[in-house]
C-alpha positions as CSV (number, residue, x, y, z in Angstrom):
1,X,0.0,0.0,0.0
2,X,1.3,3.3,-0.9
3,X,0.5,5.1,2.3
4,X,3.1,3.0,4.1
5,X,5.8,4.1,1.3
6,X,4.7,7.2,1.7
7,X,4.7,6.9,5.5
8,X,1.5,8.0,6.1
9,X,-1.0,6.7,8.7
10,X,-3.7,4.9,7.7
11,X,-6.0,7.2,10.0
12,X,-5.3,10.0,7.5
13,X,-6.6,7.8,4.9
14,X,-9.7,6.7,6.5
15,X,-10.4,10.8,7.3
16,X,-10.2,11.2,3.7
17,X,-12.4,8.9,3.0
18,X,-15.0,9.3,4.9
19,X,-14.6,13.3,3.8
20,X,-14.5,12.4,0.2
21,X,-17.9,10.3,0.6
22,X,-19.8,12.8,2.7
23,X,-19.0,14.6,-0.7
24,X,-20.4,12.9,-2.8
25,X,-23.3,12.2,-1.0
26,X,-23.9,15.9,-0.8
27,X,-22.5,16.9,-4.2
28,X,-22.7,14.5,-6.4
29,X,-21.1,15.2,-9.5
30,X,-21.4,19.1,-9.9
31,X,-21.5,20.2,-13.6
32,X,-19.7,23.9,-12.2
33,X,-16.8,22.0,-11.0
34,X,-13.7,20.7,-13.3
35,X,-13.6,16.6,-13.2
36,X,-10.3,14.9,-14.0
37,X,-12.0,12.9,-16.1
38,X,-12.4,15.7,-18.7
39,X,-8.2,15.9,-18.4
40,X,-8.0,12.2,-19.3
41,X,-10.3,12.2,-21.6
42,X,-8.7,15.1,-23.2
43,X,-5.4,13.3,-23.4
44,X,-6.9,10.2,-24.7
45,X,-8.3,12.0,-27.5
46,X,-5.6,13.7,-28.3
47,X,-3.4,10.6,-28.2
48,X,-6.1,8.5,-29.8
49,X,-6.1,11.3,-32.8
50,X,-2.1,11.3,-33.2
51,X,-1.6,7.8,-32.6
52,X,-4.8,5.7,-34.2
53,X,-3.5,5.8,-37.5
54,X,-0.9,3.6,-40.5
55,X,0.7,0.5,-38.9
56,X,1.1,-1.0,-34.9
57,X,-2.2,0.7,-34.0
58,X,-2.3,-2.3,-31.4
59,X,1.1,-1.5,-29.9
60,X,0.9,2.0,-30.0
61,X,-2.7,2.1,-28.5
62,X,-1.4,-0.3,-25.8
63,X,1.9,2.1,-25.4
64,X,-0.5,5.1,-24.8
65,X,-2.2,3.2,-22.0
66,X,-0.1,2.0,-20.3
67,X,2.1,5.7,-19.8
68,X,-1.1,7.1,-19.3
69,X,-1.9,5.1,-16.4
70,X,1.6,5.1,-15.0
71,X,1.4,9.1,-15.5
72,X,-1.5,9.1,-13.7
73,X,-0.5,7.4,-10.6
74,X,3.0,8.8,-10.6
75,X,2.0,12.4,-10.5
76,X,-0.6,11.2,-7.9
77,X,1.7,10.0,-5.5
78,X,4.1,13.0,-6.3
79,X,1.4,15.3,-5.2
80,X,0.7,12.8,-2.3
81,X,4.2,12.4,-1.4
82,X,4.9,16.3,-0.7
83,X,1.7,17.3,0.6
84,X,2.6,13.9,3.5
85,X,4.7,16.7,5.9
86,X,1.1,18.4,6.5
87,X,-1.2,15.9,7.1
88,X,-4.2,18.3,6.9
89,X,-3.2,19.1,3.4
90,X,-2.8,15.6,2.7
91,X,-6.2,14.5,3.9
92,X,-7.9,17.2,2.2
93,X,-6.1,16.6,-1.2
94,X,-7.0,12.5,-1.0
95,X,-10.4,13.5,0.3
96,X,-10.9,15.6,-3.0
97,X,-9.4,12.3,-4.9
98,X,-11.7,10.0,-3.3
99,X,-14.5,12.8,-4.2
100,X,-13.7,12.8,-7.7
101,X,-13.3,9.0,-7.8
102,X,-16.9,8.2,-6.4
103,X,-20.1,8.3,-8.5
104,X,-22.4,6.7,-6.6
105,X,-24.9,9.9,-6.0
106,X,-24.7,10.9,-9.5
107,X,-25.5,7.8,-10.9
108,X,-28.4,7.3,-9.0
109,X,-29.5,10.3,-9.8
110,X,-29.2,9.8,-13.7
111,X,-31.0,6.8,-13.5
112,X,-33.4,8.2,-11.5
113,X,-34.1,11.3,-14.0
114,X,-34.3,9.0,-16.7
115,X,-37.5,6.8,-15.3
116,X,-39.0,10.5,-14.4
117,X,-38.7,11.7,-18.1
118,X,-39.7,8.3,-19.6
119,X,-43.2,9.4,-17.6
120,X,-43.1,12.6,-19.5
121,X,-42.7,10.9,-22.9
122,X,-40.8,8.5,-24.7
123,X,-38.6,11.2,-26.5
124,X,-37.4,12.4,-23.4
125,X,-36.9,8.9,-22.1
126,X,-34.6,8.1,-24.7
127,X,-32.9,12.0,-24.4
128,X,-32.0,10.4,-20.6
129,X,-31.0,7.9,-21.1
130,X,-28.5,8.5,-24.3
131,X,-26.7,10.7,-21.1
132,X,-25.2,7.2,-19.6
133,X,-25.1,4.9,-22.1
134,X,-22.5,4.8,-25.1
135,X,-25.4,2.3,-27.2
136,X,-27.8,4.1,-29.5
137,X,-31.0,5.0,-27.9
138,X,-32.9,6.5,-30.5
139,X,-35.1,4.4,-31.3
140,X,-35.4,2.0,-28.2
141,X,-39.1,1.4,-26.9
142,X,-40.2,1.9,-23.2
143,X,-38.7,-1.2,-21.6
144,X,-35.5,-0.9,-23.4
145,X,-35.1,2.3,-22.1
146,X,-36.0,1.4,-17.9
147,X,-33.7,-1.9,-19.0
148,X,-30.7,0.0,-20.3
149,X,-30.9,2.4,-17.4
150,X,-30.8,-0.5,-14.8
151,X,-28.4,-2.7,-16.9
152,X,-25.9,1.3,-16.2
153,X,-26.6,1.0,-12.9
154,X,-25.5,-2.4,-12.0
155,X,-22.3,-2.1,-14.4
156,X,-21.4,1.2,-13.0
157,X,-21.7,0.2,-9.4
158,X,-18.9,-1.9,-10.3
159,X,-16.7,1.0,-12.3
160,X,-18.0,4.2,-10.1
161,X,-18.3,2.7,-6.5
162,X,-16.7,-0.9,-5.7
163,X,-13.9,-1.1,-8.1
164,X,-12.5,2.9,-6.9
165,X,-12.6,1.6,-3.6
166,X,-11.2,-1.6,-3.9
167,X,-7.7,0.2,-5.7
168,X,-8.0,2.6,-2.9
169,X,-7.7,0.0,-0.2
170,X,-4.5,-1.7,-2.7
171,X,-2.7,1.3,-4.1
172,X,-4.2,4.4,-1.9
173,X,-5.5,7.3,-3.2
174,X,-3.2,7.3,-6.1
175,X,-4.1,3.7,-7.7
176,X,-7.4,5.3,-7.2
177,X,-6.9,8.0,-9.6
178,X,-4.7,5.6,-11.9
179,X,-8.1,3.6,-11.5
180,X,-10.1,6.4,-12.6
181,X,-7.7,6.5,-16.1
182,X,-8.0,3.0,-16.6
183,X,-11.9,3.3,-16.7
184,X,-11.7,6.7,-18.5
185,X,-9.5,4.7,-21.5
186,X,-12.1,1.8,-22.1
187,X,-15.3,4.1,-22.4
188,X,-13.3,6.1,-24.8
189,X,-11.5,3.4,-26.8
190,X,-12.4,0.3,-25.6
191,X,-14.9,-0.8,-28.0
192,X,-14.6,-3.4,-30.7
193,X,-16.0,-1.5,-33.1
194,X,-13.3,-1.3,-36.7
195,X,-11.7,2.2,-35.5
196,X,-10.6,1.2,-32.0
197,X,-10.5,-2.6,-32.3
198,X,-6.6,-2.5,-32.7
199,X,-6.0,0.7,-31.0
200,X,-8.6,0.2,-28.3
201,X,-7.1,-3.4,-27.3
202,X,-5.0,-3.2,-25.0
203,X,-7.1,-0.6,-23.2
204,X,-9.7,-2.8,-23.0
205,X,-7.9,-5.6,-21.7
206,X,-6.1,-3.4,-18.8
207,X,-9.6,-2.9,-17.7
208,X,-10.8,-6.5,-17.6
209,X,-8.3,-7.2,-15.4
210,X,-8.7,-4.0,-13.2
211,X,-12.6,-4.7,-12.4
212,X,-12.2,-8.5,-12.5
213,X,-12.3,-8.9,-9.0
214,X,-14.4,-5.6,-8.3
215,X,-17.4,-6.7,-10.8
216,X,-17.7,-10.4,-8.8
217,X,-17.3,-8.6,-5.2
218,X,-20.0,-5.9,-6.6
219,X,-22.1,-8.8,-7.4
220,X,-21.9,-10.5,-3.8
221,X,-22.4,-7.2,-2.0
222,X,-25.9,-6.8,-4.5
223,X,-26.6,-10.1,-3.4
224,X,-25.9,-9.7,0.3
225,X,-28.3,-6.5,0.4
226,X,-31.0,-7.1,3.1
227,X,-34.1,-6.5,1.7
228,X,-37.6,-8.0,3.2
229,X,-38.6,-10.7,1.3
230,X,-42.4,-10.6,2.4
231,X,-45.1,-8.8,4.6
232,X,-46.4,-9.8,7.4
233,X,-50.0,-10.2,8.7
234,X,-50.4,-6.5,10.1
235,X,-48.5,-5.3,6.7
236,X,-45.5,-4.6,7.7
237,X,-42.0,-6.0,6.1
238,X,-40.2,-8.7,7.6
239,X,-37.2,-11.1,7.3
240,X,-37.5,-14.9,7.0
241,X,-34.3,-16.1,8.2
242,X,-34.3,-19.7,6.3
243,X,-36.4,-17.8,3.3
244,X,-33.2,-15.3,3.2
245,X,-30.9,-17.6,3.1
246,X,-32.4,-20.1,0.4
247,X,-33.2,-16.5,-1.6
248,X,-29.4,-15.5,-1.2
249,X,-28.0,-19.3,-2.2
250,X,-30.5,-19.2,-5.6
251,X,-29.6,-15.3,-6.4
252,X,-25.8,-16.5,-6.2
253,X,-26.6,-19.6,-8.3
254,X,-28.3,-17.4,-10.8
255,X,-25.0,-14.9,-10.8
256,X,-22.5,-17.8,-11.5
257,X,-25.0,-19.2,-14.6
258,X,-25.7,-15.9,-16.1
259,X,-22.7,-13.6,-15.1
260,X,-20.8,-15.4,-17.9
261,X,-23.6,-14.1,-20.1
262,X,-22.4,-10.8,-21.4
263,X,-19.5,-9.6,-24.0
264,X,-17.5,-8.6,-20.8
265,X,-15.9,-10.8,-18.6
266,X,-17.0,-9.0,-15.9
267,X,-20.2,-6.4,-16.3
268,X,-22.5,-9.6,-16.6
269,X,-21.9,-10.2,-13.2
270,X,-23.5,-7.3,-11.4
271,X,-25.9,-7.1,-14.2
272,X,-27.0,-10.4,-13.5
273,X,-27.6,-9.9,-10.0
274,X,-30.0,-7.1,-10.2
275,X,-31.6,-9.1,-12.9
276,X,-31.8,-12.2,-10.1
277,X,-32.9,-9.6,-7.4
278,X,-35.8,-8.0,-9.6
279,X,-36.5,-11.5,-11.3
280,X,-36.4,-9.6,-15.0
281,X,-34.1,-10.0,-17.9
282,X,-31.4,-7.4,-19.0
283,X,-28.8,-7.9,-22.1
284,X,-29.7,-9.0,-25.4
285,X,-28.7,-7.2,-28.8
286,X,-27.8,-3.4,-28.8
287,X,-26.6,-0.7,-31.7
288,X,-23.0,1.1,-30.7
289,X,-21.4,4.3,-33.2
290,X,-24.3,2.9,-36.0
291,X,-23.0,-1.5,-36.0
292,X,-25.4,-3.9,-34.3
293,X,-23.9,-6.1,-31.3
294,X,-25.1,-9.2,-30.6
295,X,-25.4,-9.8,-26.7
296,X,-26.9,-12.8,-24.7
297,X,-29.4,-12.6,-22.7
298,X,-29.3,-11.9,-18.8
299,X,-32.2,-14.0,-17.1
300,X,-35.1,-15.5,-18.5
301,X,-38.0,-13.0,-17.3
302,X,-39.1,-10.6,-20.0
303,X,-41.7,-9.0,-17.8
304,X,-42.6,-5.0,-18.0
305,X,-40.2,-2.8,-15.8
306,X,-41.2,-0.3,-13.6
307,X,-40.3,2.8,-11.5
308,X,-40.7,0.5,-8.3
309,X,-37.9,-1.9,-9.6
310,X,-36.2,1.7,-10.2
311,X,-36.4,1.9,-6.1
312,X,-35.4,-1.2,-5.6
313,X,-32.1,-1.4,-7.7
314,X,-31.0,2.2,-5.9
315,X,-31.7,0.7,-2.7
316,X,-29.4,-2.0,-3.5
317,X,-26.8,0.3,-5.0
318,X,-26.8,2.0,-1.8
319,X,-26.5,-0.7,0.1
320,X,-23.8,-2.1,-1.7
321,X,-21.8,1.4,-1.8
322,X,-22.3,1.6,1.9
323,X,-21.2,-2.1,2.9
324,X,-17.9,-1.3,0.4
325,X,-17.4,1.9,2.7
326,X,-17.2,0.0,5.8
327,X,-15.1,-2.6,4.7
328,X,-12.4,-0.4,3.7
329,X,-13.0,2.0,7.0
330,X,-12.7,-1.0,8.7
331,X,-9.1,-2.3,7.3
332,X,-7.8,1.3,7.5
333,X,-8.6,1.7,10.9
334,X,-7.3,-2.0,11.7
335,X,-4.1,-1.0,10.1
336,X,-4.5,1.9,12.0
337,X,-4.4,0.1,14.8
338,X,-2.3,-2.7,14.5
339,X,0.4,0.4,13.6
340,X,0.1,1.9,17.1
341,X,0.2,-1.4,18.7
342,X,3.6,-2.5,17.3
C-alpha cells in the first residue's frame, strides 16, 4: 500500500475517506466544478487522434495506456508524497481524490431522471437515457429504455463505486486516480468496433483485469443487500431467516449461470444480480457508433419494468456502496491500529 511508502498513517486515509464520501453524497457530480475525467479524456483524444492511424495501432494504443496510467499514478503520489509533511493538506487533497473517484450519488441520480422523463414521454426517455449509455438509444421502446438504465446501474456500481474503492484499499489514493484512467481509456476506446478494435485493445484488456475482481465482489455485495422478502400479517416487512438464506443461495446460483452471459468478462456479473434480485431479464442485442452487437441474454423473465424496480435497484446500490465503505474503513482503521500497537 502506498500510504506505508509514503509513510503516512492509515487514519489520514480513513479521514479522507469518509470526507471524500460525505462529498459525494452531498455533491454529487457538480456540472460547475472541473472533473479529471475531462483531463483524461482530453489526453486520450488527443493521443487516440495522433496515434490511431498507418501500422502498430495495437502496440501504439497499448503504449499510450499504459504511460497514461503510470502518468497518472505517478503524478498522484508526487502530489501525495509532498503534501505527507502536512497531514491536513494531505487529507484534504485525497479527500478531494476519493470525491472525484466516487459516482455513486450521481449515478443514482441519472437513472433516477431517466425513469422520471420516460413518464413525460418516450422522447425524453430516450434524451436520458442517451446521457449514460455509449449504445444508441434513438429508437429503443419503453422497456429498453428502464432496462438499459438499470443494466448502467449495476455495471457502474462496479466502475464508479466498488472497483475505486477496492484500488484505494490496494494502491491508496493514487491507484485510485490511476483507476479512474483505466476506466476513462475503455469508455473512450475500448470498444470493438473497426476504428478502435486495434487501438482500443489493450485498453480494454487493462480494464478486464482491473474490475475482475471488483465486478464479482460488486455482485456479492448486490446479493448480500438485506431486503424484506415478504409482509407480514399486520402489513409490515419482515425477514425470513431460512427464506433469506435459500433467496441469497439461488440469487448466487443465478450470478454464476448468467454472469458469464455478457461480452464482458466482468459487467455480466453485477448485471446479473440485479436481474436475479428483480426477477427480470437485461442484455440481449444493442446498436453502438451505428454496428449492431449481438449480446446474450441476462435472465429469463421478459416482464414490463417499472419505476418501483427503479427503487429497488437504488436501494441495492446503496446498500452495496455503503457495505464497500465500511469494509475499507474497517481495514484502515485496523491498520491503524495494529500500527500503534507494534
Amino acid at each position: 500500500m502506498t500510504e506505508f511508502l509514503l509513510n503516512i498513517s492509515p487514519l489520514f486515509v480513513l479521514l479522507a475517506l469518509l470526507t471524500g464520501w460525505l462529498l459525494d453524497l452531498l455533491l454529487g457530480d457538480p456540472a460547475w466544478l472541473p472533473h479529471p475525467v475531462v483531463w483524461f479524456g482530453k489526453a486520450i483524444s488527443s493521443g487516440e487522434h495522433q496515434l490511431n492511424k498507418g501500422r502498430n495501432r495495437r502496440v501504439k494504443g497499448g503504449v499510450m495506456a499504459t504511460v497514461l496510467i503510470l502518468l497518472t499514478f505517478a503524478v498522484c503520489l508526487l502530489l501525495l508524497r509532498v503534501t505527507a509533511q502536512w497531514p491536513a493538506v494531505y487529507v484534504a487533497l485525497s479527500a478531494v481524490m476519493v470525491f472525484f473517484c466516487l459516482a455513486g450519488t450521481t449515478l443514482i441520480r441519472e437513472v433516477r431522471a431517466v425513469f422520471l422523463a420516460l413518464d413525460r414521454s418516450l422522447d425524453e426517455g430516450r434524451r436520458q437515457v442517451g446521457r449514460i449509455v455509449g449504445r444508441d438509444t434513438s429508437e429503443l421502446s419503453e422497456q429498453e429504455v428502464r432496462t438499459a438504465a438499470l443494466e448502467t446501474l449495476a455495471e457502474n456500481l462496479s466502475d464508479g463505486v466498488i472497483a475505486p474503492l477496492f484500488w484505494l484499499l490496494l494502491l491508496g489514493p493514487a491507484g485510485m486516480m490511476a483507476y479512474k484512467m483505466v476506466n476513462t481509456l475503455d469508455s473512450m476506446i475500448g470498444y470493438r468496433t473497426e476504428r478502435y478494435r486495434e487501438f482500443g485493445c489493450w485498453a480494454a484488456h487493462i480494464d478486464d483485469a482491473a474490475n475482475y475482481i471488483p465486478a464479482r465482489l460488486t455482485a456479492l455485495l448486490m446479493v448480500a443487500t438485506p431486503l424484506p422478502l415478504s409482509n407480514g400479517e399486520d402489513g409490515h416487512k419482515r425477514f425470513a431467516l431460512n427464506a433469506l438464506w435459500r433467496n441469497r443461495a439461488g440469487l448466487l446460483r443465478f450470478v454464476r449461470h448468467y454472469g458469464r452471459c455478457h461480452a464482458s468478462p466482468n459487467s455480466g456479473y453485477p448485471e446479473a444480480a440485479l436481474a436475479g434480485i428483480l426477477n427480470c431479464r437485461f442484455g440481449g442485442p444493442h446498436y453502438y457508433f451505428g454496428q449492431l452487437f449481438p449480446k446474450p441474454y441476462i435472465g429469463h423473465n421478459e416482464r414490463p419494468l417499472t419505476t418501483a424496480d427503479m427503487r429497488i435497484a437504488t436501494r441495492v446500490n446503496r446498500w452495496a456502496e455503503v457495505a464497500m465503505i465500511l469494509i475499507t474503513a474497517i481495514t484502515f482503521l485496523t491498520l491503524y491500529l495494529w500500527r500503534i500497537n507494534t
